[in-house]
C-alpha positions in Angstrom: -11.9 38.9 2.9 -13.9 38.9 6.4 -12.7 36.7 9.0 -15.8 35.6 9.2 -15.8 34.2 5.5 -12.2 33.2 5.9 -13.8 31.2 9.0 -16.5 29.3 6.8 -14.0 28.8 3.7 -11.2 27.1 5.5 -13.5 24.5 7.5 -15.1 24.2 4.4 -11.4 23.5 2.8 -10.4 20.9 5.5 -13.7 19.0 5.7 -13.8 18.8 1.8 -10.2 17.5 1.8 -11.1 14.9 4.4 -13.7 13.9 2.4 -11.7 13.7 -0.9 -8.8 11.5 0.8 -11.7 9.0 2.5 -12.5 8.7 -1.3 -9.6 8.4 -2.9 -8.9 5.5 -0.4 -11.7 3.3 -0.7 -11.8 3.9 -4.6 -7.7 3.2 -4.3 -8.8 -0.2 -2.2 -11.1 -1.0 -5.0 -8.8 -4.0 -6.7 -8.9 -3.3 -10.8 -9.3 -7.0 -12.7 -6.1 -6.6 -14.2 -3.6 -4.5 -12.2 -3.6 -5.0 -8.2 -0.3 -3.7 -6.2 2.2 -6.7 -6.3 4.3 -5.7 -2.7 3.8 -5.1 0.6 5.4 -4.4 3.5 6.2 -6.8 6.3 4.3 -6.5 9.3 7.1 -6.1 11.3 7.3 -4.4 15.2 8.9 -1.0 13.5 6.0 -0.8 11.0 2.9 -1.9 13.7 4.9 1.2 16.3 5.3 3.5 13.8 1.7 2.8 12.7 0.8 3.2 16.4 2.4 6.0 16.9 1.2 8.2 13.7 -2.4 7.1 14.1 -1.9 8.5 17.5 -0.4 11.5 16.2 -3.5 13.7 16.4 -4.7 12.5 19.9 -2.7 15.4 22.2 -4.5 17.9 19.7 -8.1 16.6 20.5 -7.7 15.4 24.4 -6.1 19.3 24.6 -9.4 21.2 22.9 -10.4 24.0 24.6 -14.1 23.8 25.8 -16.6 25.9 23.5 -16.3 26.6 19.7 -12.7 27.0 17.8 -11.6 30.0 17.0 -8.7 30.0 14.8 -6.6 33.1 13.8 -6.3 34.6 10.6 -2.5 32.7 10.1 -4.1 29.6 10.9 -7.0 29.5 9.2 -4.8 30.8 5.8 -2.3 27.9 6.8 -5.4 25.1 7.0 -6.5 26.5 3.4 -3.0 26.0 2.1 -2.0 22.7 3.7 -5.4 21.0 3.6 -6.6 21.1 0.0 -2.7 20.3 -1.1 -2.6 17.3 1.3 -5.6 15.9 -0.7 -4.3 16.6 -4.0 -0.9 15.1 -2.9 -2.8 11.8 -1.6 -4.6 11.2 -4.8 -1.6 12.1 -6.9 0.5 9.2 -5.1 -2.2 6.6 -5.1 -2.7 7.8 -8.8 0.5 7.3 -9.3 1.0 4.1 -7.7 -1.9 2.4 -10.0 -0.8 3.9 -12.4 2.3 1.8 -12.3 1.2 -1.5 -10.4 1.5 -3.9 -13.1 5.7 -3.5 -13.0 7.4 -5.1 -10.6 9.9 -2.5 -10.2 10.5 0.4 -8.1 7.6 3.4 -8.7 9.5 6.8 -9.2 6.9 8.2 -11.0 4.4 11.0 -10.4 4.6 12.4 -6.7 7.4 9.4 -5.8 9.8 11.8 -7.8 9.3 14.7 -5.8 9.6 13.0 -2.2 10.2 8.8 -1.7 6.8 8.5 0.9 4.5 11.3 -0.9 1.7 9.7 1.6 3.2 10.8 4.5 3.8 14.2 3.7 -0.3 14.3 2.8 -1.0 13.2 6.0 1.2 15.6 7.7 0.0 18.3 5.8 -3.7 17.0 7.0 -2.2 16.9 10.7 -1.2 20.4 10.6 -4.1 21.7 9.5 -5.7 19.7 11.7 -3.9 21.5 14.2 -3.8 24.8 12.6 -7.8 25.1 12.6 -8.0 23.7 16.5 -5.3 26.2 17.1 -3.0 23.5 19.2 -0.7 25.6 20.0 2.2 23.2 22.3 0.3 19.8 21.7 0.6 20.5 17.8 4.2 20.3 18.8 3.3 16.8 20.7 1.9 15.7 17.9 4.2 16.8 15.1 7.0 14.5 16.8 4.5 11.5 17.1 3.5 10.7 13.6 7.4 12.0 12.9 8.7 9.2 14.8 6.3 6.7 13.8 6.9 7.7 10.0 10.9 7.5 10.5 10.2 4.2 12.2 8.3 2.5 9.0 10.1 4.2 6.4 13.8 2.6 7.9 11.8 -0.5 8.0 10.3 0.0 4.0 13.0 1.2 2.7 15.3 -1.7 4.0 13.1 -3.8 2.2 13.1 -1.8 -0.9 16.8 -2.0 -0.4 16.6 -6.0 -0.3 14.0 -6.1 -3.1 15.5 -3.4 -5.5 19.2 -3.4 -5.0 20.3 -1.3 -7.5 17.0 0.7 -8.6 16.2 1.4 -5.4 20.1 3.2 -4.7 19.7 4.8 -8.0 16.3 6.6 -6.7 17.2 7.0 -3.7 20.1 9.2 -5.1 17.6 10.8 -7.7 14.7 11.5 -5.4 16.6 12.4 -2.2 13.7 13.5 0.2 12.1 10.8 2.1 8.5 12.8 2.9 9.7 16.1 4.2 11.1 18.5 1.5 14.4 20.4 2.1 14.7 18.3 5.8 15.3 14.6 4.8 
């Protein structure tokens, strides 16, 4: 494959998987007649920081571009084919799975929550290392990385006390069952 092909095919890749989770969002935000997500989370000053903070995330990758085009190396644009597409496809699996079990009022372990607890974040940490893969970010990938990390840690400690309240027992039991949070083989 010619680097030049490899060039086209991975922006190609992470555009199209932009595109795909924009959809999947505003079709997800669409409310069905008859099943409509029954929780959600307090607005509370852990949840609006850790919002902050991974909306934020990607800023020290764009402030940081290097004037002219990007030219991404071979192991990044591979790693932006990898982690792009499979962000999208993890997005629409947990809002999939999510509708597809909105009419219980019970914990959802289902689908992509029984692989990793916050299957959301992980897709838009795949997206924000591809993100920094293609602009090859180098140190500020680094930057970034430990923004939306902190801001995730911040609103999961704040969902998942709630869950806790909620869902005593369910929520122990898949806790125990699914033990990643959003970051395979690290939480």
């Amino acid at each position: 494959m010619s680097s030049e092909y490899l060039q086209i095919t991975a922006f190609c890749a992470y555009l199209g998987s932009w595109l795909a989770l924009a959809i999947t969002a505003v079709v997800a935000a669409i409310p069905r007649r008859r099943r409509q997500a029954t929780t959600s989370v307090a607005m509370t000053a852990p949840v609006i920081a850790g919002t902050v903070l991974q909306g934020v995330s990607a800023l020290p990758i764009t402030l940081f571009l290097k004037d002219g085009p990007l030219r991404p190396r071979v192991f990044e644009l591979v790693g932006t084919l990898a982690l792009a597409p499979l962000a999208a496809v993890l997005f629409g699996w947990a809002i999939w799975s999510l509708r597809s079990e909105a009419d219980a009022k019970t914990v959802i372990t289902g689908g992509a929550y029984a692989c990793v607890r916050h299957p959301m974040y992980l897709a838009f940490f795949a997206m924000l290392l591809a993100t920094g893969l293609l602009a090859s970010a180098g140190a500020t990938l680094v930057a970034s990385i430990v923004l939306y990390v902190v801001g995730s840690e911040l609103r999961i400690a704040s969902e998942e006390a709630e869950l806790e309240e909620t869902f005593p027992a369910d929520y122990a039991q898949y806790r125990l069952k699914t033990r990643w949070r959003y970051l395979p083989g690290l939480r």
